[in-house]
NUGUTOR-686263 format. One record per atom (N, C-alpha, C): x, y, z. Coordinates in steps of 0.2 Angstrom, whole numbers, plus 5000, padded with zeros to 4 digits. Example, Ala and Ser with C-alpha at 12.3 -4.5 7.8 and 13.67 -1.06 7.14 Angstrom:
! residues 2
506649725039 506249785039 506649845039 506449895035 506849955036 506450005039 
***
This chain:
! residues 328
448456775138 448956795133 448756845128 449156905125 449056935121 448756905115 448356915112 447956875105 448356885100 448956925100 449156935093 450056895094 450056875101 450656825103 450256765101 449656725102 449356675100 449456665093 449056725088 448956695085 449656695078 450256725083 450856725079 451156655082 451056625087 451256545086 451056515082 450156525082 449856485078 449956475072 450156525069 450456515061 450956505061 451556505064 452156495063 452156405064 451856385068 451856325071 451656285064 451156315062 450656285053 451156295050 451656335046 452056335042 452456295046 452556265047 453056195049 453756205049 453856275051 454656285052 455056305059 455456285062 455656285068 455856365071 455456355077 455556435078 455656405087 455856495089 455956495096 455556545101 455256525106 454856585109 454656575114 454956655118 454956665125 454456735126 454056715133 453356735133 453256755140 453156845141 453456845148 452756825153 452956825161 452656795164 451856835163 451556885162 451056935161 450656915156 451056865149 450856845142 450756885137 451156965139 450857015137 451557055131 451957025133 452657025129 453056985127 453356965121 453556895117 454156905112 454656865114 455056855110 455056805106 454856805098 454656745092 455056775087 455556685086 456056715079 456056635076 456156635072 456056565068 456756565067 456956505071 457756455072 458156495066 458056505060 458356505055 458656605056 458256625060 458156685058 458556735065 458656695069 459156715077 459856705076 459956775076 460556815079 460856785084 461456755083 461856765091 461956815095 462156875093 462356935095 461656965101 461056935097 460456955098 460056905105 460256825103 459956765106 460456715107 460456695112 460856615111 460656565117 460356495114 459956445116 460156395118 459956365123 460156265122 459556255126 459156215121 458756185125 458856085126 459156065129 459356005130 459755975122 460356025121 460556015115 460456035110 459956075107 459656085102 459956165104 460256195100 460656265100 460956305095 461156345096 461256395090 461956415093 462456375099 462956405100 463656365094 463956405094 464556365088 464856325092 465056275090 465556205093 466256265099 466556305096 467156335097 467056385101 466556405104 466156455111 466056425115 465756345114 465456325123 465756325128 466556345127 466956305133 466956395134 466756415141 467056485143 467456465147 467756555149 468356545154 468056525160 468756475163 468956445170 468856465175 468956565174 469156575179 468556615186 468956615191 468656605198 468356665197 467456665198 466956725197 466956715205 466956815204 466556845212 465756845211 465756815215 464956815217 464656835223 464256895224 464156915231 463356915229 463056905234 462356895236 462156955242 461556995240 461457045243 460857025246 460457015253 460256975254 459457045255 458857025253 458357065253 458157095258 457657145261 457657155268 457257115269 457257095275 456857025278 456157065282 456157135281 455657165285 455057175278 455357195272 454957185267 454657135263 455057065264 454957005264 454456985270 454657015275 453956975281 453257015275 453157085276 452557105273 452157075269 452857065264 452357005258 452156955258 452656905263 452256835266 451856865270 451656905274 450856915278 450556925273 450456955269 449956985263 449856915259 450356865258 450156795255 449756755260 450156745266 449756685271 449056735276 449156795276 448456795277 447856775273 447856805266 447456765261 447456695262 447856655262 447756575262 447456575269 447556585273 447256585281 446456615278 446156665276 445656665273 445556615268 445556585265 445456535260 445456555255 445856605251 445656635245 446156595241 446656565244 447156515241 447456475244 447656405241 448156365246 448756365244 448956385238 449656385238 449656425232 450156485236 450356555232 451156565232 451356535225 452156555222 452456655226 452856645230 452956745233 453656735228 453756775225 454556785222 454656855225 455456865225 455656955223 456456945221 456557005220 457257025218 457757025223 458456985220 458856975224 459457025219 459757095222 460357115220 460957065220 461657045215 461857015214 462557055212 463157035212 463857075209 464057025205 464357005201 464556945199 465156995192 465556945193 466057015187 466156955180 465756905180 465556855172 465156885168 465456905162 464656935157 464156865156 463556885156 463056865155 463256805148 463456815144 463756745138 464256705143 464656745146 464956695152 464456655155 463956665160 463456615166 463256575159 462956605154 462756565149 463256495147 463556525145 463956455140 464456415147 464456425152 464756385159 464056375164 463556385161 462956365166 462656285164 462556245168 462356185167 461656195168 461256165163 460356165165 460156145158 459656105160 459256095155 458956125151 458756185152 458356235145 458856305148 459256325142 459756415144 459556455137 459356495142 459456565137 459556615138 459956665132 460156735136 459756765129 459556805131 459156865127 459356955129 459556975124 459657065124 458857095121 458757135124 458157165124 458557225117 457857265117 457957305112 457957385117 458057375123 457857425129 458657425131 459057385131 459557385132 459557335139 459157295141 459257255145 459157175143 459657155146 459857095146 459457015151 459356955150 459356915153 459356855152 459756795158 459956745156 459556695160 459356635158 459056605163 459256525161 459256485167 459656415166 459256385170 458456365167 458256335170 458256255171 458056195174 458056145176 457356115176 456856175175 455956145174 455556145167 455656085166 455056085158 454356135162 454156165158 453456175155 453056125156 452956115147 452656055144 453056035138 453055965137 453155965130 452455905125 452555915118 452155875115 452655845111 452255775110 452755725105 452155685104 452155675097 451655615095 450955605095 450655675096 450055685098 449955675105 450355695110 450255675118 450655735121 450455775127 450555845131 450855815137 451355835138 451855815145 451855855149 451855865157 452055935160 452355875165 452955925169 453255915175 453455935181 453055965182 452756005188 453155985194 453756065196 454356025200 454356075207 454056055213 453956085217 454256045224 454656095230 454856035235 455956055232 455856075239 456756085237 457256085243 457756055244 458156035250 458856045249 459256035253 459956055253 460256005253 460455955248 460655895246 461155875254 461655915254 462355915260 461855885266 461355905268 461055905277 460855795276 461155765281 461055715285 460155685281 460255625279 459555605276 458955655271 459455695267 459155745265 458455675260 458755635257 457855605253 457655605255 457755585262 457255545268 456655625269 457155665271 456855725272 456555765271 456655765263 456455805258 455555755256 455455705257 454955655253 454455655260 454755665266 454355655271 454055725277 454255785271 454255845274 453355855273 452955855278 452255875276 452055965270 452455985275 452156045270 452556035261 453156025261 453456005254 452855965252 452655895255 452155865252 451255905248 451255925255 450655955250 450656005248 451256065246 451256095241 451356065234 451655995234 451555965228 451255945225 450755925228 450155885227 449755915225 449656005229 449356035226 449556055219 450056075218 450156095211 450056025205 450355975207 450155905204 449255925203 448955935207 448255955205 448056005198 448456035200 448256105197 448456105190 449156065188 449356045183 448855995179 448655975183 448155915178 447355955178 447155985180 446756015177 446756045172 447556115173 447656135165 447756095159 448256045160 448155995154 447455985152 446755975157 446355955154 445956005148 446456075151 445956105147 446056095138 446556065139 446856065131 446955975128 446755915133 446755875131 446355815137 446455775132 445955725134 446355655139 445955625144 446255565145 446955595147 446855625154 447655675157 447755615162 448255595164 448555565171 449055585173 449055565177 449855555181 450455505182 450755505177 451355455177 451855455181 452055475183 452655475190 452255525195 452455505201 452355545204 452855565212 453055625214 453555655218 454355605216 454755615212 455355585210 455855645212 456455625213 456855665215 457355685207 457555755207 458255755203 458755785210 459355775207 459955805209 460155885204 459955945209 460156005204 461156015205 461656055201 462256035204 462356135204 462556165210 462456225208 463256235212 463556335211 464156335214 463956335223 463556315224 463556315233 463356235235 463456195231 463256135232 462656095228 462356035231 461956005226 461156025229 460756025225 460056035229 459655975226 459155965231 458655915229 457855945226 457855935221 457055935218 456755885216 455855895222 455655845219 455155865213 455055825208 454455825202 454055755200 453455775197 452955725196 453155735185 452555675183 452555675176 451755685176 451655715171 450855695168 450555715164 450155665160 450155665152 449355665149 449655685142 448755685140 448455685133 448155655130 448155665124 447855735118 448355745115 448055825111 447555795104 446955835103 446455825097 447255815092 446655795086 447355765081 447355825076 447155905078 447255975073 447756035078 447955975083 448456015090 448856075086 449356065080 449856085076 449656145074 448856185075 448856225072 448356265077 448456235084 448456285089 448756275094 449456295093 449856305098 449856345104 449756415100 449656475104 448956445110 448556435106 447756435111 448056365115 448556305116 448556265119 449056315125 449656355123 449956395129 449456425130 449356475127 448756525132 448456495139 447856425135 447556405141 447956375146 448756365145 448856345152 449256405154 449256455155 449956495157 449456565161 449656595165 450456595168 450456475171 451156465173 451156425173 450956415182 450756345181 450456355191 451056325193 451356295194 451856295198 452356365200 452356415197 452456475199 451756555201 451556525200 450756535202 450356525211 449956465209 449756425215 449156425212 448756415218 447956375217 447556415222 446756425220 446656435213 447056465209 447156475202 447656515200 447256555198 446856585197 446556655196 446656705201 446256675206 446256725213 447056725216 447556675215 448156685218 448756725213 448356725208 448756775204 448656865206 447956865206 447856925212 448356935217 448356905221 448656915227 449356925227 449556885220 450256885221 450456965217 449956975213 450057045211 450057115216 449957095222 449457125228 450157125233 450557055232 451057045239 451757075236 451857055230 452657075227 452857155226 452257175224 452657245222 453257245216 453257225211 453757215208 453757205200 453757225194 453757175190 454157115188 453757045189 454256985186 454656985180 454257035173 454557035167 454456975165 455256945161 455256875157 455056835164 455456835170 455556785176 454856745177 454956695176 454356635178 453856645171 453856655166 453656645159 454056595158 453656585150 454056525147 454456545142 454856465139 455256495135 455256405130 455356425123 455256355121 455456335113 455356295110 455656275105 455356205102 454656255099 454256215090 454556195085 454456135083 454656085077 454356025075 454056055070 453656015064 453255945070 452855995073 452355945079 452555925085 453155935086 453655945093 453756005097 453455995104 453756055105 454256035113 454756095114 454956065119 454856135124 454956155130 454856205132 454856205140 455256275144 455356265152 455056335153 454856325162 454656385164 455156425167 455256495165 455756535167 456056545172 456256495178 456456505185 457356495184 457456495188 458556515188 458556565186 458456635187 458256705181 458756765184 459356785180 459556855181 459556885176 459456955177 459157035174 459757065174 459957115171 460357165169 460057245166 459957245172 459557345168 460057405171 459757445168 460057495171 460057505181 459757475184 459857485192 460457425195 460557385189 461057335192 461157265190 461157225191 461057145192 460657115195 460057075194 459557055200 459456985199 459556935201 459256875201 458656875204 458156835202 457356825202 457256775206 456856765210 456856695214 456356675219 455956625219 455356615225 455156555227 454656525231 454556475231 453656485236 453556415235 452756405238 452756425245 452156475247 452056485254 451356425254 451156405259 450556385259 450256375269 449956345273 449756385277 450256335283 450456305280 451056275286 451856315286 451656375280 452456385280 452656435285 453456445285 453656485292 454156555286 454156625289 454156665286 455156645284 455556635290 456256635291 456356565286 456056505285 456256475281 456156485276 455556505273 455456545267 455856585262 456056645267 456456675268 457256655265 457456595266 458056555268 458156505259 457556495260 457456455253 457456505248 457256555247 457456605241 458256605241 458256635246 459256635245 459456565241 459256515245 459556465242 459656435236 459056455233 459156465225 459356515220 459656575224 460056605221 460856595221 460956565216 461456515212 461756515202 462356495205 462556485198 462856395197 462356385191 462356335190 463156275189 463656315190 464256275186 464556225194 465056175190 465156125197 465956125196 
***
């Protein structure tokens, strides 16, 4: 991460005042504004309730949104799963995050998806470029509370509707040990920043509720204890975990090459984080459920684990399927 993103947490965090800060996936671009100090017109947040929306705007309108899905070409999507899964068939990684850009039409303003989207961490951010973007994710990062570092590493996703889908989802080999490696990968970054890391839950299911139905994710918990001067290096505790590995893979150095090598694309904010410091608390998600507004259009952002059991068509199948709007 950039040293001067670091060391502008760092202090913000020491002056004990509640601030908010999204970090693109690169670490190389940051949006930091202390709570007090954000613009609606500019920013607007809910992280599991904690927000800057006024009581008399949550309710957007009812009415019935076109949404069409322009589906990627599957020839330039095969390229990039061969460029991921030959690497892993080489050994240079076992589980490599592919995302790309999914074209979108949708006729709700961006404070529309926002204030009718259901998810656990929302936010919509206007650039000073003139582009726009909202994201409604459902994945914590990490949080700290009490001197102790949380992550919930959520990988493993199914179509709630299909016939035994838990049975399915919990007993699918390749779902499995994608999890497991990431479950790995996330406990080692904790280690870097704390001591005494475990794993308290592990593969649980949530119910996601989206407009094309319900989806299953599974996620683990796991936890760890932060030195007792954690409050004054926030920055250097992001830094050392990020990019984050569930959007990444393992090893995460080398498979961040590769993913550099397969996409072709800039992710921008998409799969960064996003989050919200407070006097020793922090709570904070990784940036997946992600649509953009530039000047070429609309694009939802979207991807999922290839690793060496994967098949290109279901791969393929499962980015679509996350491209969604959260309302029910």
């Amino acid at each position: 991460m950039n040293q001067n993103i670091i060391d502008r947490l760092n202090h913000l965090a020491d002056e004990k005042e509640p601030f908010l800060f999204v970090i693109n996936y690169d670490g190389t671009e940051a949006y930091i504004r202390k709570l007090s100090e954000i613009s609606p017109e500019e920013c607007l947040y809910d992280f599991e309730g904690i927000t800057n929306v006024k009581r008399q705007l949550r309710s957007a309108s009812a009415k019935q949104q076109m949404w069409k899905v322009y589906e990627p070409d599957f020839g330039e999507y095969t390229k990039s799963f061969e460029t991921v899964k030959s690497n892993i068939l080489c050994g240079n990684s076992f589980l490599t995050n592919l995302t790309c850009k999914v074209a979108v039409d949708c006729d709700l303003s961006f404070d529309d998806i926002f204030l009718r989207a259901k998810g656990k961490y929302k936010i919509l951010v206007r650039t000073n470029d003139g582009k726009q973007f909202v994201c409604f994710s459902p994945e914590s990062f990490v949080r700290i509370k009490n001197g102790k570092i949380y992550s919930y590493p959520m990988k493993g996703t199914l179509d709630a509707s299909l016939p035994n889908a838990e049975e399915v989802l919990m007993n699918d080999e390749k779902e499995a040990a994608e999890h497991a490696t990431i479950v790995d990968l996330i406990r080692n970054d904790l280690s870097r920043v704390a001591e005494r890391v475990r794993v308290d839950r592990y593969r649980y299911i949530d119910v996601l509720h989206t407009n094309k139905g319900d989806i299953l994710q599974t996620s683990s918990e796991i936890s760890g204890k932060l030195p007792s001067d954690y409050h004054k290096r926030i920055g250097d505790i992001l830094a050392a975990m990020l990019p984050a590995g569930s959007i990444t893979g393992a090893p995460k150095d080398k498979t961040v090459q590769i993913i550099h090598e397969a996409e072709g694309y800039d992710r921008g904010f998409y799969t960064g984080i996003m989050g919200i410091y407070d006097n020793g608390m922090l709570n904070s998600a990784v940036m997946i459920r992600f649509m953009e507004k530039d000047e070429e259009g609309i694009f939802f952002k979207a991807g999922g684990g290839i690793t060496s059991k994967s098949d290109c068509r279901k791969e393929f199948e499962e980015v679509l399927q996350k491209v969604y709007l959260p309302f029910e």
